[in-house]
Structures are given as C-alpha cells and as structure tokens.
C-alpha positions in Angstrom: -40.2 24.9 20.3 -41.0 28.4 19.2 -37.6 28.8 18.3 -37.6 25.5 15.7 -40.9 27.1 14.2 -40.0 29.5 12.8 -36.5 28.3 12.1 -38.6 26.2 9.8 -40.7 28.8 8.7 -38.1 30.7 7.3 -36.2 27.8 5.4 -39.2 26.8 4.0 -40.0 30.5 2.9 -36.4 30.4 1.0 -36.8 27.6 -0.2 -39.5 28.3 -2.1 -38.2 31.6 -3.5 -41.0 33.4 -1.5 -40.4 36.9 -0.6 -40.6 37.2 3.1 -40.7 40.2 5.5 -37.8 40.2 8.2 -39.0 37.7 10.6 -38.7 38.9 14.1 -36.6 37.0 16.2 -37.9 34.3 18.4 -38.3 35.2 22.1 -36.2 32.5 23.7 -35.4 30.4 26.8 -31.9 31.9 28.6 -29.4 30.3 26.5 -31.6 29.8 23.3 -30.4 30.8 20.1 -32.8 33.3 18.6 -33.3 33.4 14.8 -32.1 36.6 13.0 -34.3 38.6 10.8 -33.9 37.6 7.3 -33.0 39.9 4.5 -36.0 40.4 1.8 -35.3 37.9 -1.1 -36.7 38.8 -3.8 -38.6 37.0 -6.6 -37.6 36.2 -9.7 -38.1 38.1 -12.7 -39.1 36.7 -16.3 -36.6 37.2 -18.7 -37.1 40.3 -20.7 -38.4 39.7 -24.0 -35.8 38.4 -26.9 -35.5 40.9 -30.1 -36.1 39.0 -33.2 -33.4 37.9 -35.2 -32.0 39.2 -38.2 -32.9 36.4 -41.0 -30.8 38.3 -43.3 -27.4 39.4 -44.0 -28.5 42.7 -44.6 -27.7 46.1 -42.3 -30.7 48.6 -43.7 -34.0 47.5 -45.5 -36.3 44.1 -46.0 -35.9 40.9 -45.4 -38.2 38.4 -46.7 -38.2 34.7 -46.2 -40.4 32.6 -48.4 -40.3 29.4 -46.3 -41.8 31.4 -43.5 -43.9 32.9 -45.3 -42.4 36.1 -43.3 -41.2 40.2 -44.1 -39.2 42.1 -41.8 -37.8 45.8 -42.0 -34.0 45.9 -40.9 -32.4 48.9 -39.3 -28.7 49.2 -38.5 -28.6 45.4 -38.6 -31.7 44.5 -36.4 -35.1 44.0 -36.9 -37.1 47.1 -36.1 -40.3 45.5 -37.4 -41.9 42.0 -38.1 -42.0 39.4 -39.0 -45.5 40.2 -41.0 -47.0 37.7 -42.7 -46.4 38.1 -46.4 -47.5 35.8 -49.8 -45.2 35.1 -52.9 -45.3 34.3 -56.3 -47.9 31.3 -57.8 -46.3 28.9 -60.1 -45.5 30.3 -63.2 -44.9 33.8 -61.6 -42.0 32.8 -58.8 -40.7 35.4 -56.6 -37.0 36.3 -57.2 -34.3 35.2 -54.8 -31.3 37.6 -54.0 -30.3 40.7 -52.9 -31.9 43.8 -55.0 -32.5 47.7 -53.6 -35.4 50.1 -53.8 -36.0 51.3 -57.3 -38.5 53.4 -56.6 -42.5 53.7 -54.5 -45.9 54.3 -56.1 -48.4 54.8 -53.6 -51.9 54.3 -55.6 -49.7 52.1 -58.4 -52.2 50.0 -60.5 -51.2 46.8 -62.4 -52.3 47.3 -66.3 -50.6 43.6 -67.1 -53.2 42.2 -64.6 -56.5 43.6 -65.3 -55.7 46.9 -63.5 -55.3 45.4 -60.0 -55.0 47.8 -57.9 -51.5 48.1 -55.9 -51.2 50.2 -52.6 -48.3 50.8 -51.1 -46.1 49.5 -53.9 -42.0 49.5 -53.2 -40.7 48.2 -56.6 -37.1 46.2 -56.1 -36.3 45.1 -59.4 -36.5 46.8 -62.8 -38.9 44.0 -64.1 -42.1 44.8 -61.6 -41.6 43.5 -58.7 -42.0 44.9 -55.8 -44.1 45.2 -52.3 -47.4 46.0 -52.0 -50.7 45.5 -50.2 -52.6 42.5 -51.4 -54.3 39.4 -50.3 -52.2 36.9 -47.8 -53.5 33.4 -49.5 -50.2 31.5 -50.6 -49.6 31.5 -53.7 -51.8 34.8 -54.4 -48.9 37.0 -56.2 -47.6 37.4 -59.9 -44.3 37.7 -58.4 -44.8 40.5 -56.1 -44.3 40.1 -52.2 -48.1 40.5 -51.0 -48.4 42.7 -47.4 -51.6 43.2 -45.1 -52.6 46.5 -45.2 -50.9 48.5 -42.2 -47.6 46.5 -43.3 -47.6 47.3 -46.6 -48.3 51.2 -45.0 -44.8 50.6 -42.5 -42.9 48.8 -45.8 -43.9 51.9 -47.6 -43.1 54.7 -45.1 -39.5 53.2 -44.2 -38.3 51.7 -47.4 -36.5 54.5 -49.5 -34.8 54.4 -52.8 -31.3 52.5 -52.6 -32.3 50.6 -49.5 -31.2 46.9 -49.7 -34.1 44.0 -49.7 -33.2 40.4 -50.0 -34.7 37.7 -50.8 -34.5 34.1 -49.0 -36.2 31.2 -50.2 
C-alpha cells in the first residue's frame, strides 16, 4: 500500500509541474518494487521580456508614429528607447510624413512665430521649423512640431545628433 502512495504521490507531483525533492524509495514487502528517487524537475520559467519592435525602416535615429501617438529612438536597427508618448500637429499645422535627418539642436530654443513659447530640448528635422521638443502631450497641442514629456525630450536631445535619420509614419 505504501508502495502505491507514493507511486501516486510522485505522478501527481509531475504532473503538476511541481518541483519535488528525490523521494526516497518505498520500504517494501520481499518482492515489491520500490519507487526510485525522482530527479528534481524544475519549474517553468516566464518568458523573458520581448524587445520592442522597430516601427520604422530606419537603422540609427527616431521613429515616430502618429497613429500611436508614439516616439522611439533607434540604434543599430532596434529600439533602444520608447515608445514615449508624443503629440502632433493641430489642424492647420499637420506634422510632416517622411523620412528627414537632424539639422541641428537648440537646447533653450524659443518660438518668436508663436508668442515666444518656449522650446526645450528642441531637435529641428526639417529646414522649415520642425523639430522635437518638450511640450504639452494633449493631441493636437503642436504647430507642427512632435511634442515630448520632459525627460524624453531630455533622451531625444542627448542621442539625436546632426545627420541622424528621423521618419515620420502617419
């Protein structure tokens, strides 16, 4: 009887997927099969964490995606950080589509078309103004320009250097 106990106990053990100690084996009658100690099976593990995808088809620089409302930065092909939440252009004042590079970085820039907002961190990628900065997340909150939160208009700034590639998805 002892035998079929823990017989049982140790199917039912890996079954489970329960690690289990080596059982010992069962003192038995003359003739009586013991059980042999059962090798440790281990649990299973979670699945390491996916890396983000690339939205882009670009190797170095930013990646933005307007119908996510997401930025990423891009190194050697893969996302080294985001997605951040970013905000776009109002009607009127649409952010471009494409593929354009780093012009050039301001750090304190100031806007004098738009009442002298101010502009942090600003990463201009076209020759017409447009650029990244730090600014307010509401949709719809930018004259063109792809709005950051603070710290990720701080990264944007930092990484992104002249002739870096940025696209642009809708």
């Amino acid at each position: 009887m002892r035998v079929l106990l823990v017989l049982a106990t140790v199917l039912l053990a890996s079954a489970c997927g329960q690690t289990r100690a080596a059982t010992p084996p069962a003192v038995g009658v003359t003739g009586t099969p013991s059980v042999a100690p059962s090798a440790e099976v281990p649990l299973p593990q979670p699945a390491p964490p996916r890396a983000p995808v690339n939205p882009c088809g670009i190797t170095n620089g930013a990646c933005v995606r307007m119908s996510t409302s997401e930025s990423w930065l891009i190194t050697d092909g893969a996302v080294s950080y985001g997605p951040v939440p970013s905000a776009f252009g109002m009607a009127g004042y649409e952010t471009p589509t494409g593929r354009f590079q780093v012009l050039r970085k301001v750090r304190d820039e100031i806007s004098f078309d738009f009442d002298n907002t101010p502009m942090p961190y600003a990463v201009y990628f076209t020759d017409y103004g447009i650029a990244f900065h730090q600014g307010d997340l509401a949709p719809g909150s930018s004259h063109g320009c792809v709005h950051l939160a603070p710290d990720a208009a701080a990264r944007f700034f930092d990484t992104l250097q002249p002739g870096a590639e940025v696209q642009v998805l809708a």
